[in-house]
CHARMM-style PDB file with segment names, atoms N, HN, CA, C and O in Angstrom:
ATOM      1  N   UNK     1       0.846  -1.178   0.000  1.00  0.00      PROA
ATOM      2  CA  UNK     1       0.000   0.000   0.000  1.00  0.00      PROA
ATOM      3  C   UNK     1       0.894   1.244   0.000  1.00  0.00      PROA
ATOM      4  O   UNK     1       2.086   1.119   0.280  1.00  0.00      PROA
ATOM      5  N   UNK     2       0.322   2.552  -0.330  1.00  0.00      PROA
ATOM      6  HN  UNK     2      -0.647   2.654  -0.557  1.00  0.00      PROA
ATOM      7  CA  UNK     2       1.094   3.748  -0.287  1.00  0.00      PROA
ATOM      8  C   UNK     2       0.586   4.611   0.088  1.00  0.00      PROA
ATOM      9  O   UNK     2      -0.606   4.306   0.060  1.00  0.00      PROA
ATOM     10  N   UNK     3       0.719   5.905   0.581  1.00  0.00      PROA
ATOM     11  HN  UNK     3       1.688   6.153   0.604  1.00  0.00      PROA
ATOM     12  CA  UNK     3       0.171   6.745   1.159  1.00  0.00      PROA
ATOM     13  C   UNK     3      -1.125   7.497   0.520  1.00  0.00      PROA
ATOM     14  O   UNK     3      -2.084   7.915   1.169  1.00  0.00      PROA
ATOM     15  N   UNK     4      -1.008   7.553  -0.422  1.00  0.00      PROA
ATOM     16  HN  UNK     4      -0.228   7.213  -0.950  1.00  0.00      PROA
ATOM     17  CA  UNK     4      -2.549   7.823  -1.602  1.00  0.00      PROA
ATOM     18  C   UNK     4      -3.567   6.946  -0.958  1.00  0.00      PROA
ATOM     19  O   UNK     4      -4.693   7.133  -0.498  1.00  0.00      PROA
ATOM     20  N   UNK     5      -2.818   5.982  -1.080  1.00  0.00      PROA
ATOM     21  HN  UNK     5      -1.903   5.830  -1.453  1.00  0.00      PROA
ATOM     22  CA  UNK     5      -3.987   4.571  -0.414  1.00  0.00      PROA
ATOM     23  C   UNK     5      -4.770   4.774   1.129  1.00  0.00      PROA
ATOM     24  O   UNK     5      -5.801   4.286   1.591  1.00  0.00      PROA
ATOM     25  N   UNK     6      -4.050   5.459   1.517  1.00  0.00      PROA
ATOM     26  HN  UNK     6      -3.213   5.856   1.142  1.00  0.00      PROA
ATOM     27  CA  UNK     6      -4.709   5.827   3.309  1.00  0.00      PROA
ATOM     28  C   UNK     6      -5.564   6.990   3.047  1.00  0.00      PROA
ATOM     29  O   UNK     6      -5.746   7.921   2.262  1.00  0.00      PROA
ATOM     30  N   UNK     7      -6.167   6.213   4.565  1.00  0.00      PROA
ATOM     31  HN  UNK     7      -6.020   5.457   5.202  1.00  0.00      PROA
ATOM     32  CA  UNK     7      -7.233   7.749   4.942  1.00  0.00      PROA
ATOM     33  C   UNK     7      -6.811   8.446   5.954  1.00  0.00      PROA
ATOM     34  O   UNK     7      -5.783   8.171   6.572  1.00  0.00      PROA
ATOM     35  N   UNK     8      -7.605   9.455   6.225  1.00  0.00      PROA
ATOM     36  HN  UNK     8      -8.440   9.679   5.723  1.00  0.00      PROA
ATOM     37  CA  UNK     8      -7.308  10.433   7.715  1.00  0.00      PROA
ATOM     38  C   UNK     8      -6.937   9.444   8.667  1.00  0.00      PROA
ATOM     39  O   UNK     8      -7.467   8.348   8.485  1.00  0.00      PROA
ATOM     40  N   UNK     9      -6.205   9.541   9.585  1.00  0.00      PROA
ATOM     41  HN  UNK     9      -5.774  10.431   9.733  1.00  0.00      PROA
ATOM     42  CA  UNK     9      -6.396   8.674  10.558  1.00  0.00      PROA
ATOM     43  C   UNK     9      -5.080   7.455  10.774  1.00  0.00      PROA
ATOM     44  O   UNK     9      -4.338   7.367  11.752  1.00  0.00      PROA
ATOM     45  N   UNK    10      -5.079   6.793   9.827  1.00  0.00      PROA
ATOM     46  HN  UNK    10      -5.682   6.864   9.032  1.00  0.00      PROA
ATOM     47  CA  UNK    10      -4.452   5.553   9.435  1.00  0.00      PROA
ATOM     48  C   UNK    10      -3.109   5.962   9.429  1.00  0.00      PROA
ATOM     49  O   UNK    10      -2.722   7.109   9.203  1.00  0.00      PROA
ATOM     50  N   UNK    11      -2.262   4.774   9.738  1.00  0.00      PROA
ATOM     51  HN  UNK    11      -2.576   3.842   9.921  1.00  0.00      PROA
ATOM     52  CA  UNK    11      -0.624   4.950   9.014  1.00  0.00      PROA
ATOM     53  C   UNK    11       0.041   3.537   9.200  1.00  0.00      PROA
ATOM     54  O   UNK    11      -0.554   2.506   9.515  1.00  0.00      PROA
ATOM     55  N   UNK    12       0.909   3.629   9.037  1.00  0.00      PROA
ATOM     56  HN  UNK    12       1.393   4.466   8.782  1.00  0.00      PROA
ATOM     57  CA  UNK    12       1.846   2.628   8.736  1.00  0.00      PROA
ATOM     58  C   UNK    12       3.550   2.839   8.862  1.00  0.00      PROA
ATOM     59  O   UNK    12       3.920   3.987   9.110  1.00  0.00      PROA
ATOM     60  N   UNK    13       4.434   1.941   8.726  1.00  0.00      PROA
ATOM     61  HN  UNK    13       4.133   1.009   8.525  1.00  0.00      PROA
ATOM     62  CA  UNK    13       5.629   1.916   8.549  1.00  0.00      PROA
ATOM     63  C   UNK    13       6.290   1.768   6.930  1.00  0.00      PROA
ATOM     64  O   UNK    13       5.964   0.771   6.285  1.00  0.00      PROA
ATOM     65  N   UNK    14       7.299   2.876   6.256  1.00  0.00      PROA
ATOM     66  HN  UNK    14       7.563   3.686   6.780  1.00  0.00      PROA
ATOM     67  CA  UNK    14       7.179   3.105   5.800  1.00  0.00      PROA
ATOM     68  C   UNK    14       8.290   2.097   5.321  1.00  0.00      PROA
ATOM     69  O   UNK    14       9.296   1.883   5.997  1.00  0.00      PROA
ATOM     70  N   UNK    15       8.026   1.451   4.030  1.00  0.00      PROA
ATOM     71  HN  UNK    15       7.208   1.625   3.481  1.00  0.00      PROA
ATOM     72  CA  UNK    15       8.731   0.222   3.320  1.00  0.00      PROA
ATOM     73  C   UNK    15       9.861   0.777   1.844  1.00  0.00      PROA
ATOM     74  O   UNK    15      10.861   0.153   1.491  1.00  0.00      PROA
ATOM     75  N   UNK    16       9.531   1.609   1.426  1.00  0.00      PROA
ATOM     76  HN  UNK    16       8.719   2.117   1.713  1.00  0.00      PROA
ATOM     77  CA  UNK    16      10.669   1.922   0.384  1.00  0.00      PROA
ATOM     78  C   UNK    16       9.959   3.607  -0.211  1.00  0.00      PROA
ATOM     79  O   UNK    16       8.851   4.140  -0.163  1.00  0.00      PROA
ATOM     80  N   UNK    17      10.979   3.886  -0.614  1.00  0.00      PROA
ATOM     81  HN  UNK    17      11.879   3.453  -0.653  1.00  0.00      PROA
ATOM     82  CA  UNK    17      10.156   5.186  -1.498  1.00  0.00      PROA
ATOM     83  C   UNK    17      11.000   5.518  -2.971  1.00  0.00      PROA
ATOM     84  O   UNK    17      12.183   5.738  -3.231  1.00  0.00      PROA
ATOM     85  N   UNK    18       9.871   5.441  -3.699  1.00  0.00      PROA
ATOM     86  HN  UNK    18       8.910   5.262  -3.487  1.00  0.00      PROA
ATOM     87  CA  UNK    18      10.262   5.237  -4.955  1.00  0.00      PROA
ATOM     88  C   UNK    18      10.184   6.498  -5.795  1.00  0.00      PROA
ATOM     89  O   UNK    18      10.201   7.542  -5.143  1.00  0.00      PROA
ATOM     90  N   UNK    19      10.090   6.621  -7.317  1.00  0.00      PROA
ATOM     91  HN  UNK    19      10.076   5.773  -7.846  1.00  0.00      PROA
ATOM     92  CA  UNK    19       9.877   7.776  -8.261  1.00  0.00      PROA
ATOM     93  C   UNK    19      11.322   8.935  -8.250  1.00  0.00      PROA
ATOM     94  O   UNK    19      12.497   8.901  -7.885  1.00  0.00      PROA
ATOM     95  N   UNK    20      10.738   9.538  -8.645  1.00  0.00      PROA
ATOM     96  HN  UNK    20       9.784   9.566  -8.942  1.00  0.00      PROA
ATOM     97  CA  UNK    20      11.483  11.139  -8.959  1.00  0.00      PROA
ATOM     98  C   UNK    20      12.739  10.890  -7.918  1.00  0.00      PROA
ATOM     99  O   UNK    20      12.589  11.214  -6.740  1.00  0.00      PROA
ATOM    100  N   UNK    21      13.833  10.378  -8.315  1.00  0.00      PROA
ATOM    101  HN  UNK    21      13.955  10.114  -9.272  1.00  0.00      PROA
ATOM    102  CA  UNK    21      15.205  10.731  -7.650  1.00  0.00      PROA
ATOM    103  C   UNK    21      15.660  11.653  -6.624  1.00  0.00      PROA
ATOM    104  O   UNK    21      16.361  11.382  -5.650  1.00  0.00      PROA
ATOM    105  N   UNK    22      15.207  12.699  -6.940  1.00  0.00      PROA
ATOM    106  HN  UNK    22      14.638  12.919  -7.732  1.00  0.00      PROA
ATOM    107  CA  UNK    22      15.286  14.306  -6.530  1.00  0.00      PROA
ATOM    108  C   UNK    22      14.551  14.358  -4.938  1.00  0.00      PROA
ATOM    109  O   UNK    22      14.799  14.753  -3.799  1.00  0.00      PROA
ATOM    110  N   UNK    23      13.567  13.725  -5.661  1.00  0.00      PROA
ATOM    111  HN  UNK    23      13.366  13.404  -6.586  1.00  0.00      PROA
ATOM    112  CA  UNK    23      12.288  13.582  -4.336  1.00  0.00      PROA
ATOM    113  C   UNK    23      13.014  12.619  -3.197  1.00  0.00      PROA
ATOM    114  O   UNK    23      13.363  12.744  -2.023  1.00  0.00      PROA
ATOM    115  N   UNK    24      13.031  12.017  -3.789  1.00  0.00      PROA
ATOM    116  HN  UNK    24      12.748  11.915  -4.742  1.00  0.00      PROA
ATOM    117  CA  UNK    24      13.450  10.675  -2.876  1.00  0.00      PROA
ATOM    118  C   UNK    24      14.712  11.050  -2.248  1.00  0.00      PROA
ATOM    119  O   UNK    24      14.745  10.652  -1.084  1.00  0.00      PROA
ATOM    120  N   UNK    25      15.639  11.601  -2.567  1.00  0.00      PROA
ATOM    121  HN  UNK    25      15.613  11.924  -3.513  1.00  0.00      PROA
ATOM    122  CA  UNK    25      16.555  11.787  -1.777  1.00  0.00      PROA
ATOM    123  C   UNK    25      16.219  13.029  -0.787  1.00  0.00      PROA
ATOM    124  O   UNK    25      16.801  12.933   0.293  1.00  0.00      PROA
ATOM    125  N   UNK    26      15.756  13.676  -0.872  1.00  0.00      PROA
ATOM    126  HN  UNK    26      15.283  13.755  -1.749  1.00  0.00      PROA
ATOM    127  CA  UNK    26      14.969  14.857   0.033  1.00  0.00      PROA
ATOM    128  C   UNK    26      14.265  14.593   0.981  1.00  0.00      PROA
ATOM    129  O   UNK    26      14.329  15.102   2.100  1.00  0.00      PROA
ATOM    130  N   UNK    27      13.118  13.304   0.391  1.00  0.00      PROA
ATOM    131  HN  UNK    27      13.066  12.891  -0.518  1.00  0.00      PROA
ATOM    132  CA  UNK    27      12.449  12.741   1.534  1.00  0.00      PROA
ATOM    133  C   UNK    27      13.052  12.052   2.664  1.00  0.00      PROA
ATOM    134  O   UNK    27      12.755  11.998   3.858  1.00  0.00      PROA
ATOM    135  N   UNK    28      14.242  11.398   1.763  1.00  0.00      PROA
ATOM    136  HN  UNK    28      14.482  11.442   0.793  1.00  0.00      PROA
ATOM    137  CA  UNK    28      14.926  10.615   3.025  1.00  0.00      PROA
ATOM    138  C   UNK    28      16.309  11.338   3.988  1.00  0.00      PROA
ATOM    139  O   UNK    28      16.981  10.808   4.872  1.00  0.00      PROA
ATOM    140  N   UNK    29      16.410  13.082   3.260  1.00  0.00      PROA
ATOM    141  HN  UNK    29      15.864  13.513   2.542  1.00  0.00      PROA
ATOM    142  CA  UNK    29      17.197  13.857   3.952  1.00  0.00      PROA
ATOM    143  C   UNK    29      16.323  14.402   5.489  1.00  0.00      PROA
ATOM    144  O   UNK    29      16.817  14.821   6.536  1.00  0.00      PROA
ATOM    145  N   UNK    30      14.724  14.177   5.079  1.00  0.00      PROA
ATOM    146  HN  UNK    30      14.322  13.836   4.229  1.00  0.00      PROA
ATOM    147  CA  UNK    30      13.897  14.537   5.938  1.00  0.00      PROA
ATOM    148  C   UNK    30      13.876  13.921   7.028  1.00  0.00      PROA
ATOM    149  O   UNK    30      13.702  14.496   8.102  1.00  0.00      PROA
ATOM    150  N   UNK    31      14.087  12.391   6.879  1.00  0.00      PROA
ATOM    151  HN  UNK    31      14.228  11.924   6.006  1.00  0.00      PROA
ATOM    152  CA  UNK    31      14.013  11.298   7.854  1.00  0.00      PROA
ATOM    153  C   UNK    31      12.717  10.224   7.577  1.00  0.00      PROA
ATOM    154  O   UNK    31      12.176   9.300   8.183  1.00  0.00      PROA
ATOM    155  N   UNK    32      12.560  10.950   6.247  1.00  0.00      PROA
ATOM    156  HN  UNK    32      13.000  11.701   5.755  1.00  0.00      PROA
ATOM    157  CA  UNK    32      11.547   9.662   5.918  1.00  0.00      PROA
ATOM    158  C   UNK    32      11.971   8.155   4.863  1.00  0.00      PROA
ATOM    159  O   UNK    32      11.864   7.894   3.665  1.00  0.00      PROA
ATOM    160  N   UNK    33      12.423   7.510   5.934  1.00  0.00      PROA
ATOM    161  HN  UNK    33      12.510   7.721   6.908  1.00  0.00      PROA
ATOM    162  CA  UNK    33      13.391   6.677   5.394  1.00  0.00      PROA
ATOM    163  C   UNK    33      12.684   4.948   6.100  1.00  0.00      PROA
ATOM    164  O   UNK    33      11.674   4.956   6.803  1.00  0.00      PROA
ATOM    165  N   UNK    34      13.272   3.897   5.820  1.00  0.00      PROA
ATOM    166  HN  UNK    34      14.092   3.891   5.249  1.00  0.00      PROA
ATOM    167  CA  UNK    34      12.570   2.754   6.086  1.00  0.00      PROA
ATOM    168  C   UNK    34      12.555   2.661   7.147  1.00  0.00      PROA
ATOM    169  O   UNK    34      13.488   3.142   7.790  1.00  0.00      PROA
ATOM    170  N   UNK    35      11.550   2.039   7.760  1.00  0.00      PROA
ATOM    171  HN  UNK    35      10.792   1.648   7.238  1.00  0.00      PROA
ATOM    172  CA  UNK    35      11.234   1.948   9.544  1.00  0.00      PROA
ATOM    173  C   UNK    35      10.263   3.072  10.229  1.00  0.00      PROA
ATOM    174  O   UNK    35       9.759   2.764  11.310  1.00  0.00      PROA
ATOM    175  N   UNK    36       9.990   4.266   9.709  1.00  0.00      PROA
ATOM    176  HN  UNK    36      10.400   4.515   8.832  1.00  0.00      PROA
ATOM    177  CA  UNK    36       9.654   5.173  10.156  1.00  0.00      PROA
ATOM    178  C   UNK    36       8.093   5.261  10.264  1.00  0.00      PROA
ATOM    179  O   UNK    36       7.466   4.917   9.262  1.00  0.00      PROA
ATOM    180  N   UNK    37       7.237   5.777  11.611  1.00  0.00      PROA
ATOM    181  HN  UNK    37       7.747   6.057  12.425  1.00  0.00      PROA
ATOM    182  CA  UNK    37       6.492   5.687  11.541  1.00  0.00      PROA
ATOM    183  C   UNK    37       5.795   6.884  10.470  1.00  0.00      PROA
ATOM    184  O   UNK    37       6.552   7.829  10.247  1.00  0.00      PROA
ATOM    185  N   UNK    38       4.750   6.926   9.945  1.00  0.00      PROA
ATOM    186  HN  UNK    38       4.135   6.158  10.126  1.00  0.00      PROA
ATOM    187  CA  UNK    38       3.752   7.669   8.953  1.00  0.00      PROA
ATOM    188  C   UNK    38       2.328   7.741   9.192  1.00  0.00      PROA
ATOM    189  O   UNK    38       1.734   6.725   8.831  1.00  0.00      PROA
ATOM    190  N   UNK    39       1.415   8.894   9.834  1.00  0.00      PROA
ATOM    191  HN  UNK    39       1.897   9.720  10.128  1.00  0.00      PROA
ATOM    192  CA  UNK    39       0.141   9.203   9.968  1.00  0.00      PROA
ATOM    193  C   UNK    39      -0.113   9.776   8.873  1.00  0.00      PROA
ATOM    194  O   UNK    39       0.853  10.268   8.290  1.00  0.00      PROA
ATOM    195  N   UNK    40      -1.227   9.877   8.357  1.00  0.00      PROA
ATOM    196  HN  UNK    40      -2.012   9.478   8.830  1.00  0.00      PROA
ATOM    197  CA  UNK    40      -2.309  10.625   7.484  1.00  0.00      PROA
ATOM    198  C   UNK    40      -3.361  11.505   8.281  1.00  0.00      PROA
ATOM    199  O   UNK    40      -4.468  11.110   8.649  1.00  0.00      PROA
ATOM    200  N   UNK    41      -2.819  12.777   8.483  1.00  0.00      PROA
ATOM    201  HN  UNK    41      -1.920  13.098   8.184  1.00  0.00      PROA
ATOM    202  CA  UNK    41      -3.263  13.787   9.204  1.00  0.00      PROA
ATOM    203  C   UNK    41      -4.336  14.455   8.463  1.00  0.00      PROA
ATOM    204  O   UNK    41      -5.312  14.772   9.144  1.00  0.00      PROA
ATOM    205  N   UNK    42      -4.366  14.736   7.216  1.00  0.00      PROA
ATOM    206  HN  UNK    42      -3.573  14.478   6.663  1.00  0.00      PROA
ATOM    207  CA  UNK    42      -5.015  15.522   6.246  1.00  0.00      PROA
ATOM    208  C   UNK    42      -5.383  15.634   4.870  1.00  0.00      PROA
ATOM    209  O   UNK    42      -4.734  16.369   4.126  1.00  0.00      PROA
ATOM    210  N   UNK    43      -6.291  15.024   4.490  1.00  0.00      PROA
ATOM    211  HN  UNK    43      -6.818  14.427   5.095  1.00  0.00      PROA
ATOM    212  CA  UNK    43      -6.342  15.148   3.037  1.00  0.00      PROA
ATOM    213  C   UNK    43      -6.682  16.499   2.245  1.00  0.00      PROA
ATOM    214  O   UNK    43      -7.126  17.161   3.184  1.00  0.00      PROA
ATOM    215  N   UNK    44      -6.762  17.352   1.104  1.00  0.00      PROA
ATOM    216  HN  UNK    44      -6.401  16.814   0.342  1.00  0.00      PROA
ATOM    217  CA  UNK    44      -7.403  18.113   0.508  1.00  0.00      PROA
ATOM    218  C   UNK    44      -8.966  17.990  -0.086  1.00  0.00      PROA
ATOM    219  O   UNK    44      -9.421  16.851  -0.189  1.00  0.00      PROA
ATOM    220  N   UNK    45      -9.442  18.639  -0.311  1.00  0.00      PROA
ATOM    221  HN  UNK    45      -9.071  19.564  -0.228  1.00  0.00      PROA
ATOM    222  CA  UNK    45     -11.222  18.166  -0.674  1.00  0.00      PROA
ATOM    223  C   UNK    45     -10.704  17.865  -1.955  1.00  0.00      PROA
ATOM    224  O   UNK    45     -11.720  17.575  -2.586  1.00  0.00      PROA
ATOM    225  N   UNK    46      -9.837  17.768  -2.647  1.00  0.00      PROA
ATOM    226  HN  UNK    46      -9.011  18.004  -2.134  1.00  0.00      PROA
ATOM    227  CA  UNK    46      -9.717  17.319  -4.382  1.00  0.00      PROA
ATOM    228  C   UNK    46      -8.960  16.497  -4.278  1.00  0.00      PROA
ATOM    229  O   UNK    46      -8.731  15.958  -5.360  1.00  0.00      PROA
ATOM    230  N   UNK    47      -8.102  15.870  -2.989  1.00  0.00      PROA
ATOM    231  HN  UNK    47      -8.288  16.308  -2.109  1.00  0.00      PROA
ATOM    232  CA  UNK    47      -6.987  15.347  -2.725  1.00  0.00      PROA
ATOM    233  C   UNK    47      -5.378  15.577  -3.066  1.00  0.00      PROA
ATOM    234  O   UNK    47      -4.598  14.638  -3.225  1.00  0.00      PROA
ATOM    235  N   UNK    48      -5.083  16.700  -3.136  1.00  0.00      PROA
ATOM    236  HN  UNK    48      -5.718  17.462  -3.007  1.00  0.00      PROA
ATOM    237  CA  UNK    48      -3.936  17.537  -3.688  1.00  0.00      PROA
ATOM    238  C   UNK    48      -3.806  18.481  -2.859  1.00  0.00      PROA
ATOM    239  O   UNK    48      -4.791  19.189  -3.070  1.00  0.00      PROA
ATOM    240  N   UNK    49      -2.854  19.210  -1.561  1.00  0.00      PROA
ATOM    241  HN  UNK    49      -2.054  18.635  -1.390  1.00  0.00      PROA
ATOM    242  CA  UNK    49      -2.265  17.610  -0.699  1.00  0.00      PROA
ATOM    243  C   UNK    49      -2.684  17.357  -0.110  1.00  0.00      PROA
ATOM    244  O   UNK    49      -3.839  17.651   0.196  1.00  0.00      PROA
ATOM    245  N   UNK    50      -1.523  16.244   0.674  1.00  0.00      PROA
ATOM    246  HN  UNK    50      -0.584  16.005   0.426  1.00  0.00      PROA
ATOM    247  CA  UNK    50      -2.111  15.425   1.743  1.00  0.00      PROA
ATOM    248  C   UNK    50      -0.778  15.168   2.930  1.00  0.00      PROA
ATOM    249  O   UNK    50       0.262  14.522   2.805  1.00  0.00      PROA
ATOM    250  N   UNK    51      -1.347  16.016   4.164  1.00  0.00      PROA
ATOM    251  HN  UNK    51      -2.193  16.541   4.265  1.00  0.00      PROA
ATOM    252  CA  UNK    51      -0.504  15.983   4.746  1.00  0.00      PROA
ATOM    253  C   UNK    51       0.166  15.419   5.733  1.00  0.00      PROA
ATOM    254  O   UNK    51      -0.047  16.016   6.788  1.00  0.00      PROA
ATOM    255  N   UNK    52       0.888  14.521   5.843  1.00  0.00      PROA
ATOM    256  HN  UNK    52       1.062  14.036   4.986  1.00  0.00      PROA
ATOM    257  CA  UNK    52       1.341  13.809   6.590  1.00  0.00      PROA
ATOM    258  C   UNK    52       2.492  13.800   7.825  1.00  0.00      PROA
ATOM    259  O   UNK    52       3.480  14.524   7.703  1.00  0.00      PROA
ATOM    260  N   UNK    53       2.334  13.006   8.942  1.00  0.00      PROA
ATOM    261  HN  UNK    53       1.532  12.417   9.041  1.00  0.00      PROA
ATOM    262  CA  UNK    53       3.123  13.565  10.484  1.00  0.00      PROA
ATOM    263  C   UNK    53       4.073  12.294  10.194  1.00  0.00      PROA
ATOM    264  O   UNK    53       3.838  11.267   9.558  1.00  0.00      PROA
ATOM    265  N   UNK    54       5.338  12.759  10.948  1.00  0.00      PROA
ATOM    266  HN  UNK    54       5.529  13.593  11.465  1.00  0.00      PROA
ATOM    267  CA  UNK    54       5.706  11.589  10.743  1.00  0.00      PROA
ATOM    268  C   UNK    54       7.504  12.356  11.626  1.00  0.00      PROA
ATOM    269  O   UNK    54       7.945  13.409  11.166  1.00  0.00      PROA
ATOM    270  N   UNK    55       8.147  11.753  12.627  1.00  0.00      PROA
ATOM    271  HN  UNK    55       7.789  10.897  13.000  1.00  0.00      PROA
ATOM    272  CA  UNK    55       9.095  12.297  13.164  1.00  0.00      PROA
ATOM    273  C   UNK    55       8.741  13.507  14.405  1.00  0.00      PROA
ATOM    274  O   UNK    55       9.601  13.923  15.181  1.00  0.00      PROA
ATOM    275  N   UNK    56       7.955  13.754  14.404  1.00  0.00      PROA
ATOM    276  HN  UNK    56       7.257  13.416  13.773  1.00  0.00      PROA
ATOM    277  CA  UNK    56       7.039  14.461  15.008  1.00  0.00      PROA
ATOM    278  C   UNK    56       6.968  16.240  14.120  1.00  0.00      PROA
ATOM    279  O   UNK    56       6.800  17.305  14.715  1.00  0.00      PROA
ATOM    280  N   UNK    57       7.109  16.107  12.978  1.00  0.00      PROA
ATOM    281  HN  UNK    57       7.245  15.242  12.495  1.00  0.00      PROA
ATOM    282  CA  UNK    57       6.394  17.262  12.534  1.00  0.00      PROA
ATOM    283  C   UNK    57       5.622  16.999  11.028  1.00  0.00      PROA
ATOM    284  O   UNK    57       5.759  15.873  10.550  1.00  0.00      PROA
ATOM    285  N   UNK    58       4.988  17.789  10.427  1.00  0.00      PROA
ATOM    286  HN  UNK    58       4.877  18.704  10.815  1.00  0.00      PROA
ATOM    287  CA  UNK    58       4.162  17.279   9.145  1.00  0.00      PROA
ATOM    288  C   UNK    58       4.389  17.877   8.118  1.00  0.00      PROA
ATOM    289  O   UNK    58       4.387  19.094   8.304  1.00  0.00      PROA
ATOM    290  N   UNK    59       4.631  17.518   6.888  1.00  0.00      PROA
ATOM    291  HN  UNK    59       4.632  16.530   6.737  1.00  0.00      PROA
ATOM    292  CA  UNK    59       4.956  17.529   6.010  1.00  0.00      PROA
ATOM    293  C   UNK    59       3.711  17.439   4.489  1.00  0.00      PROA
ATOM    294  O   UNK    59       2.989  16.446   4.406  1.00  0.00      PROA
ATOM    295  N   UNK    60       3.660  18.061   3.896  1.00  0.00      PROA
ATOM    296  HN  UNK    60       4.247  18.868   3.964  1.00  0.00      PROA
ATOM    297  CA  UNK    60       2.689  18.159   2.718  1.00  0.00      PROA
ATOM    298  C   UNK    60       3.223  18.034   1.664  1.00  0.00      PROA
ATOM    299  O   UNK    60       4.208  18.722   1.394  1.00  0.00      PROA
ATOM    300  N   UNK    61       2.514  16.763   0.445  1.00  0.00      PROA
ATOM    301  HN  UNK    61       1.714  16.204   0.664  1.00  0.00      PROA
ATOM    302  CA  UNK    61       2.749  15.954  -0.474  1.00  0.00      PROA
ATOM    303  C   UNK    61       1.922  16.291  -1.706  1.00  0.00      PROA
ATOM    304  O   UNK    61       0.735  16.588  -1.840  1.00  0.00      PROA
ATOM    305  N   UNK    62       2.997  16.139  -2.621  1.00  0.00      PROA
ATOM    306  HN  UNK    62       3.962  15.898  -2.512  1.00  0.00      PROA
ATOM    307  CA  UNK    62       1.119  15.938  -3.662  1.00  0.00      PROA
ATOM    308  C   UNK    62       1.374  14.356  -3.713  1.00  0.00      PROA
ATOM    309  O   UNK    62       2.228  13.499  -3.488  1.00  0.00      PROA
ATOM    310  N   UNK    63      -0.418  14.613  -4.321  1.00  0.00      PROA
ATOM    311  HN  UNK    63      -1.113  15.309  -4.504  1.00  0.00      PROA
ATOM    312  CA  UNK    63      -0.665  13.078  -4.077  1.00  0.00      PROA
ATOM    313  C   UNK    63       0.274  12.036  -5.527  1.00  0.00      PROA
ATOM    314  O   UNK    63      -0.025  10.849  -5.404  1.00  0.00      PROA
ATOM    315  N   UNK    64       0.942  12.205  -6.356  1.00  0.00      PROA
ATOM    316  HN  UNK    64       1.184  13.170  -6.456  1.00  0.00      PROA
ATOM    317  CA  UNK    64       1.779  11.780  -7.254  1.00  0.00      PROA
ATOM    318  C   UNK    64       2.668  11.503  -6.403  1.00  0.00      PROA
ATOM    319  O   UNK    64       2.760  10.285  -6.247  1.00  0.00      PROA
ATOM    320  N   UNK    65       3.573  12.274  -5.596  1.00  0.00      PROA
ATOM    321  HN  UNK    65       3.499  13.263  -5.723  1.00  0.00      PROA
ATOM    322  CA  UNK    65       4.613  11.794  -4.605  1.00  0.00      PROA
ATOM    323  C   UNK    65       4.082  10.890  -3.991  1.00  0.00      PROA
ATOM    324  O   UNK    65       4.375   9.808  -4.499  1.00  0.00      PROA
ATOM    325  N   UNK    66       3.196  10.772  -2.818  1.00  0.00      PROA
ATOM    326  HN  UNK    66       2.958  11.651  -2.405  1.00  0.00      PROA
ATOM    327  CA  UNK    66       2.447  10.296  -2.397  1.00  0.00      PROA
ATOM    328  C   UNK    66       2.276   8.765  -2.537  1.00  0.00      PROA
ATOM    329  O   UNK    66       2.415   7.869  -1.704  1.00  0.00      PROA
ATOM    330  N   UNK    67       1.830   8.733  -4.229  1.00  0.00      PROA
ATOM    331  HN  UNK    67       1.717   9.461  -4.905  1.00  0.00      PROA
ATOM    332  CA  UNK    67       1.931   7.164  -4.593  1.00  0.00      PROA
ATOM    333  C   UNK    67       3.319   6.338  -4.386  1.00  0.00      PROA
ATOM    334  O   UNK    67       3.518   5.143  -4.603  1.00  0.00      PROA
ATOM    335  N   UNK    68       4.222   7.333  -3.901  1.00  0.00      PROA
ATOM    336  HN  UNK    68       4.060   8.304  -3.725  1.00  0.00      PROA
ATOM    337  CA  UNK    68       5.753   6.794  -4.620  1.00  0.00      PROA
ATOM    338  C   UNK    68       6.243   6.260  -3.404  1.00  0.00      PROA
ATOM    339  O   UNK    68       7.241   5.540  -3.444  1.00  0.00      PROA
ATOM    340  N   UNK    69       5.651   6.524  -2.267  1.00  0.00      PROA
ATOM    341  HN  UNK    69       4.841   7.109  -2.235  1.00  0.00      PROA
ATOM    342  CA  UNK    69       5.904   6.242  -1.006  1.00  0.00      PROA
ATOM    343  C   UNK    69       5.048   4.619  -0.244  1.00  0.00      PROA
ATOM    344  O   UNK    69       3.911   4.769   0.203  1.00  0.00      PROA
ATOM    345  N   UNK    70       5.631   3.357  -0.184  1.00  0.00      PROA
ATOM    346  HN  UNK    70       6.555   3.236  -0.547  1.00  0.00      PROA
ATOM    347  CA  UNK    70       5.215   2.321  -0.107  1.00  0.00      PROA
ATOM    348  C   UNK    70       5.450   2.322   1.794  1.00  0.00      PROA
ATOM    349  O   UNK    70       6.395   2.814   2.410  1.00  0.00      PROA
ATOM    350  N   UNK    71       4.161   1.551   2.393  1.00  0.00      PROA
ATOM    351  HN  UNK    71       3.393   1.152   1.893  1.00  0.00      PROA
ATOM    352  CA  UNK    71       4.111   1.328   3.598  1.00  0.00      PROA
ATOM    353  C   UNK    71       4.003   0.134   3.403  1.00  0.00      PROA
ATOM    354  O   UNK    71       3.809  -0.445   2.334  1.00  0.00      PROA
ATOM    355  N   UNK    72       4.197  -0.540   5.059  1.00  0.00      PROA
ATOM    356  HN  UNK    72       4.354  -0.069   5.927  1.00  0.00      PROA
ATOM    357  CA  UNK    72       3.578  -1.648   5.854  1.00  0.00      PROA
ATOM    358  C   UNK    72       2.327  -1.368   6.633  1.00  0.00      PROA
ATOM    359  O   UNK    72       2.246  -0.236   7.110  1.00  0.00      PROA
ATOM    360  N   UNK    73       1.533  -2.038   6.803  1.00  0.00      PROA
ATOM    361  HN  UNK    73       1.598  -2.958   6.416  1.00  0.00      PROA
ATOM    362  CA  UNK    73       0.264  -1.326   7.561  1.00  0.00      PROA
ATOM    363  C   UNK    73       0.087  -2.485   8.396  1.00  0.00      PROA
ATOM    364  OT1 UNK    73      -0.811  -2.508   9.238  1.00  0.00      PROA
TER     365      UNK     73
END
């Protein structure tokens, strides 16, 4: 599953993160890297973004990134 895939509420441990190079190394400069826990704090009413807690502060995605990010649930 990936973070697109969740609702408010839900999270998981986060299993690999894929796509855009650029991204991915940023995300994981963030600390969003394997093992880490991941809430779904917020969606948009169109779903574009969606913002997510995770380390203890939150962070906002579009939902294309979003897909690129694989959990454990």
């Amino acid at each position: 599953m990936n973070i697109y895939g969740m609702k408010v509420g839900e999270s998981g441990t986060i299993k690999e993160v894929l796509g855009d190079p650029k991204l991915a190394k940023r995300l994981k400069a963030l600390g969003c890297v394997r093992g880490t826990q991941v809430k779904v704090k917020l969606v948009a009413p169109l779903g574009d973004p969606i913002l997510i807690t995770f380390r203890g502060f939150d962070l906002a995605i579009r939902k294309n990134d979003a897909k690129n990010i694989y959990l454990n649930v």
